[in-house]
C-alpha positions as CSV (number, residue, x, y, z in Angstrom):
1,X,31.9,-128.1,-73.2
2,X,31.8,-124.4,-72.7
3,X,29.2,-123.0,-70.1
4,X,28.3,-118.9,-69.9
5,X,27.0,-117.2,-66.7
6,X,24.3,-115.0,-67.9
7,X,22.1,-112.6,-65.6
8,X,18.5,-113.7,-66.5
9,X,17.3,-110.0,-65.7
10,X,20.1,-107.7,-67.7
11,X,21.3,-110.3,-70.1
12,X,24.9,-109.4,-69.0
13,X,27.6,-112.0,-69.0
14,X,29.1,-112.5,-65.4
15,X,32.0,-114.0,-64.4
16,X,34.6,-116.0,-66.3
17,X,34.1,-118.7,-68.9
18,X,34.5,-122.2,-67.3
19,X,34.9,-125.3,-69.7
20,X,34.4,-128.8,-68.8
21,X,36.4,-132.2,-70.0
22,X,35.8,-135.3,-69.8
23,X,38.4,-137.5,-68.5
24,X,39.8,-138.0,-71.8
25,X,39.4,-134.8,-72.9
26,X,41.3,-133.4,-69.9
27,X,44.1,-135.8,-70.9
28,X,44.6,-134.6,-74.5
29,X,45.0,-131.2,-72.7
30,X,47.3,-132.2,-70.7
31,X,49.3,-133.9,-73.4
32,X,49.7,-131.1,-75.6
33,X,50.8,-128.7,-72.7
34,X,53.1,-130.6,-72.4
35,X,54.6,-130.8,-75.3
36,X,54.2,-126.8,-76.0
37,X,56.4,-126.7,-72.3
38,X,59.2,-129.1,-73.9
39,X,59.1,-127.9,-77.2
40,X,62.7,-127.1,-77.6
41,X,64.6,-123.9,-78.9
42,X,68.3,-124.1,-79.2
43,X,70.6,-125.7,-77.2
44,X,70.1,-127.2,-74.1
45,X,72.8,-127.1,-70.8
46,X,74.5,-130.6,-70.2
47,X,77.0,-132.4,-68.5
48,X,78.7,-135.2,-70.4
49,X,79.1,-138.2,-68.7
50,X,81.4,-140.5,-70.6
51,X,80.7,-144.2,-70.5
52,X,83.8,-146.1,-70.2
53,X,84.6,-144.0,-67.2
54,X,81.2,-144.7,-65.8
55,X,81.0,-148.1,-66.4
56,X,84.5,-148.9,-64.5
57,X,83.1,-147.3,-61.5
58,X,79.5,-148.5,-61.4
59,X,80.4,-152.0,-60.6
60,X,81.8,-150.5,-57.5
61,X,79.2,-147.7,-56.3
62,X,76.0,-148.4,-54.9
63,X,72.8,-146.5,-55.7
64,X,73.0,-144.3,-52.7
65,X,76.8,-143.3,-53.5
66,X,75.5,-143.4,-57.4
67,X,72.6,-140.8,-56.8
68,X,75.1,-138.2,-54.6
69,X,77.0,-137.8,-57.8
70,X,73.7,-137.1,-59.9
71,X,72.9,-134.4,-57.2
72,X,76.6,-133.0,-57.2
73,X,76.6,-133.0,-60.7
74,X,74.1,-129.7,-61.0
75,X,76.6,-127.8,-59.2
76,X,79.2,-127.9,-62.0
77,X,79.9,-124.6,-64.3
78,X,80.7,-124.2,-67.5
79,X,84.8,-123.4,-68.1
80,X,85.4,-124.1,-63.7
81,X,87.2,-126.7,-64.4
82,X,85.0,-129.6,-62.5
83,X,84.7,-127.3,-59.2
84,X,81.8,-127.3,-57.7
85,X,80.4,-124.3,-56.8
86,X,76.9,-123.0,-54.8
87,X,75.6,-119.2,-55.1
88,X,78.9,-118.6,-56.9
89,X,81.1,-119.9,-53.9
90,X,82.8,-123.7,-53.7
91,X,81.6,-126.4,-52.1
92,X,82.7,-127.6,-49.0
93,X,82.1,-130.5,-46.9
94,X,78.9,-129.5,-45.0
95,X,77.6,-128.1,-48.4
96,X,77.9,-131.2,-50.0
97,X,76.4,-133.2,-46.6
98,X,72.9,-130.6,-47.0
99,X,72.6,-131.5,-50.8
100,X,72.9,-134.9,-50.2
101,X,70.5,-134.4,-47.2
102,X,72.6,-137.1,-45.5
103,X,74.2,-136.9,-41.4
104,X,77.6,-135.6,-41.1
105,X,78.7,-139.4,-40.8
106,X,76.7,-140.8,-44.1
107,X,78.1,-137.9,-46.4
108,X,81.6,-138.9,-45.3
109,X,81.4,-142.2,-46.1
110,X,80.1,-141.3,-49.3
111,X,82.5,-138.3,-49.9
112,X,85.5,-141.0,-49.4
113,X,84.0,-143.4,-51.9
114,X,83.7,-140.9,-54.3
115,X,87.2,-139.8,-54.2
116,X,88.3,-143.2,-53.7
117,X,86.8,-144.0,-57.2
118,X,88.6,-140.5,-58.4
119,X,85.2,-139.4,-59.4
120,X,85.6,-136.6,-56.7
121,X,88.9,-134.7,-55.9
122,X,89.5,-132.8,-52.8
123,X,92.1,-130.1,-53.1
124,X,93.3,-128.6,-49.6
125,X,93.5,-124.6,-50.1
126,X,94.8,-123.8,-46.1
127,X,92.5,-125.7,-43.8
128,X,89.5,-125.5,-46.4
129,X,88.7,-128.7,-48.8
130,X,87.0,-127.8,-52.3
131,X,85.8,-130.1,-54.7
132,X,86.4,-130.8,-58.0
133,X,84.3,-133.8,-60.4
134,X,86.5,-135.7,-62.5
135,X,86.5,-134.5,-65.6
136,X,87.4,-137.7,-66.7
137,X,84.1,-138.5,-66.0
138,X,81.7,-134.9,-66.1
139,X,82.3,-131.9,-68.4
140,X,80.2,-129.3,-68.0
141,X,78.6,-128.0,-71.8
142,X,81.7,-129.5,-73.6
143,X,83.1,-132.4,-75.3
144,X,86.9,-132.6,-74.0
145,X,87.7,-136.5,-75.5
146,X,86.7,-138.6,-78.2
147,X,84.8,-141.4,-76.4
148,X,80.9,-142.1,-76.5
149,X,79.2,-139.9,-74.2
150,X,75.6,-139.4,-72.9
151,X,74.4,-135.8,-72.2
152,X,72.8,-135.3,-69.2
153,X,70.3,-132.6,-69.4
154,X,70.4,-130.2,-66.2
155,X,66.6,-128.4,-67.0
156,X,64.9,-131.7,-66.6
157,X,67.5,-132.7,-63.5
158,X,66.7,-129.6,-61.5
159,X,63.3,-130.1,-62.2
160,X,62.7,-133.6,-60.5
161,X,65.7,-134.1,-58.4
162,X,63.9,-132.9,-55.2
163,X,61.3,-135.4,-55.5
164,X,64.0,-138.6,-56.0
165,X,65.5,-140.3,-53.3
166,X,69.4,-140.9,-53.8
167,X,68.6,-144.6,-54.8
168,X,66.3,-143.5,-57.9
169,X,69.0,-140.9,-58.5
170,X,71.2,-143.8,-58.6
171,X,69.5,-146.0,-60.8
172,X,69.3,-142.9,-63.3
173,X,73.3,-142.5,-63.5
174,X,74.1,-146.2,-63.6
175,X,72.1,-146.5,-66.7
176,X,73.7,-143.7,-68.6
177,X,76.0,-145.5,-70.5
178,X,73.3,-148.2,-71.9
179,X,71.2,-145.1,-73.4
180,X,70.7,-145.8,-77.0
181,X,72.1,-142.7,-79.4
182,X,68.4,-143.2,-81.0
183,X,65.7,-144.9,-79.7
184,X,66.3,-143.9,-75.8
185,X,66.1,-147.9,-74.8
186,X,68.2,-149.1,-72.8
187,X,70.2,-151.6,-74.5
188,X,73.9,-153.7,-74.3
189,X,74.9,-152.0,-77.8
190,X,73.9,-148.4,-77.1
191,X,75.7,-147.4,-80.2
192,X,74.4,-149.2,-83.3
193,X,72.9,-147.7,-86.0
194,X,70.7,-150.2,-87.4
195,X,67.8,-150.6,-85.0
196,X,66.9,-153.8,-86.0
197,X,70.4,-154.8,-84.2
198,X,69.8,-153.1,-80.9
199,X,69.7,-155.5,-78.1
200,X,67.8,-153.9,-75.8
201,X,68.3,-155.1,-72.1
202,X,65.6,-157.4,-70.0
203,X,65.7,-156.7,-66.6
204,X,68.2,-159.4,-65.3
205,X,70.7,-158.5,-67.6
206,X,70.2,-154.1,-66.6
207,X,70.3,-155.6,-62.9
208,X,73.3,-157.1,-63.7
209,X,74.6,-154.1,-65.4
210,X,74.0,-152.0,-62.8
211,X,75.0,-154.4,-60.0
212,X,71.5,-154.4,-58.4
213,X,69.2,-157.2,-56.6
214,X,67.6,-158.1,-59.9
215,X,64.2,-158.7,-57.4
216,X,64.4,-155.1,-56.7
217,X,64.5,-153.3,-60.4
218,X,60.8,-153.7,-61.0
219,X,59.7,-151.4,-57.7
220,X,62.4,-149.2,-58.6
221,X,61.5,-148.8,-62.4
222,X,57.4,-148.5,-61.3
223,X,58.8,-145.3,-59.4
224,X,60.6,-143.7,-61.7
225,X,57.7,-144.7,-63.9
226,X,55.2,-142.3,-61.7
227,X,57.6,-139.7,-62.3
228,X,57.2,-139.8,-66.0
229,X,61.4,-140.4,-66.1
230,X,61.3,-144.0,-67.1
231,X,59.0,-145.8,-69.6
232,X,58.3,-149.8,-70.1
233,X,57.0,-151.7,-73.0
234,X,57.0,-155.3,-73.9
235,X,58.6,-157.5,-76.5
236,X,58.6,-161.3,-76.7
237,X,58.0,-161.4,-73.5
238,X,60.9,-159.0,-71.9
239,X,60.0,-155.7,-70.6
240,X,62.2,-152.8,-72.4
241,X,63.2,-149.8,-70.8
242,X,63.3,-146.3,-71.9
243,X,64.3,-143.0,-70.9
244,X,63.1,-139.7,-71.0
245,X,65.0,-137.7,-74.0
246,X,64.8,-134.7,-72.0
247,X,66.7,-136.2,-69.7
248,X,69.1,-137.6,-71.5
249,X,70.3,-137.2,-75.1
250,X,72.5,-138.2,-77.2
251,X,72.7,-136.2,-80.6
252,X,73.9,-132.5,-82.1
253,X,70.6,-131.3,-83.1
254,X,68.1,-129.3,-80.5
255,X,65.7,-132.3,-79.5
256,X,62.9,-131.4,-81.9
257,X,63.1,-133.9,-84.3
258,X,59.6,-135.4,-84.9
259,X,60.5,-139.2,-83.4
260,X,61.5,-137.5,-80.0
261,X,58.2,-135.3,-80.0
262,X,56.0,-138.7,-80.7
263,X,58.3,-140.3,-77.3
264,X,57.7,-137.0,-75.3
265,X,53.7,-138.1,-75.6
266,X,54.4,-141.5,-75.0
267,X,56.1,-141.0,-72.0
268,X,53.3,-138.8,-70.6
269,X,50.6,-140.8,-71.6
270,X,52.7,-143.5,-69.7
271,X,53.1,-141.2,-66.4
272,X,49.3,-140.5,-66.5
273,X,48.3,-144.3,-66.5
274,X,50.1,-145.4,-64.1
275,X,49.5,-142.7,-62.0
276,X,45.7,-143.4,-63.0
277,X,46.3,-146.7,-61.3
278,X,47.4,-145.5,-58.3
279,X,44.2,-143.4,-57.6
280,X,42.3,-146.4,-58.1
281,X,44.5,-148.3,-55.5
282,X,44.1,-145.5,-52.9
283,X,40.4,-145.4,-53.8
C-alpha cells in the first residue's frame, strides 16, 4: 500500500512516498532483491579445491584447523603460484595468526598441522617464512590437473567469512568434495549424472565423512542454516543437505541457468524462516 503526504491547505505533496508490506509482501521483496544482487554476469573468481586431495586430509584435520584453510584460502592470486599474499605483500606468521584471529600459540599449532598435511608450505627467504597453499590442493582461477574439483567462489566467501567461526568454516571445506556437479546436495556419489542415482548423505554417514561427533552436525548445520549457506530438506525420513551455488559450483557456464535461480529463492526463503523462528524464540 502506497500512502501520499498531502498539505490539506495548498494541496502540495510533502515529503517522500512511503509504502507499506505486509509480512509477506515484505518477503517477496526481499526475495527478488535478492536474486537481482546474485544475478550473475560472466565469470566468477574461484579457487579449485580438488577432492581426492581434500578428502586424504580431512580425516586428519579438525574443524578449527579445516576453517584456517577456508580463511587462508582468500588470500591466494591468480598466476602467484599458491603464495599468499595481503595488500600485495606475503604472508607471514603473525599475518596468518590475525586472520585466523587465534593467540600466537593456537596459530602455531595450526600452522604445523597444515604443513604437516602439506596443505601449507613454508619457504625460508633469510630469517623471513612465506607461505605457499598446495597447489595440489588450491589453484587460484585455474584448472592445473584432470581430477574432479569443486570451485570455491571467493565473492560469496568474503562476504560471510567474518561472521563464521573457524568451526563453521570448517564444516564448509570438509564438505567440498561431496558437492553434487548438479543438484548442490551433498551426496557419497557427487559425480553422477543421473539424478535418480545420487545418494545423497543422512547425517550419520556426512558426520562420518567429515570425521565429526555425529550428535553435533544438527547445531552446526541450524547455523549455517541462519546464514542462508546451508539448506535442509527431507526424504524418507533423512534430512538432505544442500549448499549454496554461490558458494560453490561446479560447472563451465556463469551460474544463471534457470534451476540454480529457482535454488537461490529456495535457499532464501529457507534463511528467512528459520531466522523467522528465532524472533519468535527471543520473543
Amino acid at each position: 500500500m502506497e500512502l501520499i503526504a498531502i498539505n490539506p491547505n495548498t494541496g502540495e505533496v510533502k515529503g517522500e512516498i512511503a509504502f507499506y508490506r505486509t509480512h509477506e509482501q515484505q518477503e517477496q521483496y526481499l526475495k527478488i532483491k535478492y536474486l537481482e544482487k546474485y544475478k550473475l554476469r560472466g565469470n566468477r573468481p574461484y579457487v579449485s579445491c580438488y577432492h581426492d586431495s581434500i578428502k586424504d586430509v580431512t580425516q586428519h584435520l579438525s574443524l578449527t584447523e579445516s576453517g584456517g584453510v577456508m580463511k587462508l584460502l582468500l588470500y591466494m592470486k591468480l598466476n602467484a603460484d599458491g603464495l599468499l599474499q595481503k595488500d600485495g605483500k606475503p604472508l607471514k606468521q603473525l599475518g596468518i595468526q590475525n586472520i585466523l584471529g587465534k593467540s600466537k600459540r593456537q596459530t602455531v599449532e595450526i600452522v604445523k598441522r597444515l604443513e604437516f598435511l602439506s596443505i601449507l608450505k613454508a619457504v625460508k627467504v633469510g630469517r623471513t617464512k612465506f607461505f605457499y597453499i598446495n597447489e595440489h590442493f588450491h589453484v587460484m582461477g585455474r584448472i592445473t590437473r584432470k581430477s574432479y574439483f569443486t570451485k570455491l567462489l571467493t565473492n560469496k566467501l568474503r562476504e560471510v567469512v567474518e561472521d563464521l567461526r573457524l568451526e563453521q568454516l570448517g564444516f564448509l571445506y570438509k564438505v567440498l568434495p561431496y558437492f553434487h556437479y548438479n543438484t548442490c546436495v551433498l551426496a557419497h556419489n557427487p559425480d553422477e549424472t543421473d539424478e535418480q542415482k545420487i545418494r545423497s548423505m543422512n547425517r550419520k554417514e556426512l558426520a562420518i565423512a567429515i570425521n565429526y561427533d555425529v550428535d553435533n552436525i544438527t547445531p552446526l548445520v541450524k547455523q549455517l542454516r541462519q546464514k542462508g549457506l546451508v539448506m535442509t530438506t527431507y526424504s524418507n525420513g533423512n534430512v538432505l543437505y544442500y549448499i549454496h551455488p554461490d558458494l560453490m559450483y561446479r560447472q563451465a557456464n556463469d551460474g544463471n541457468k534457470e534451476q540454480f535461480n529457482t535454488l537461490r529463492g529456495m535457499f532464501m526463503a529457507h534463511q528467512l524462516s528459520a531466522n523467522r523462528r528465532i524472533i519468535k524464540i527471543k520473543d
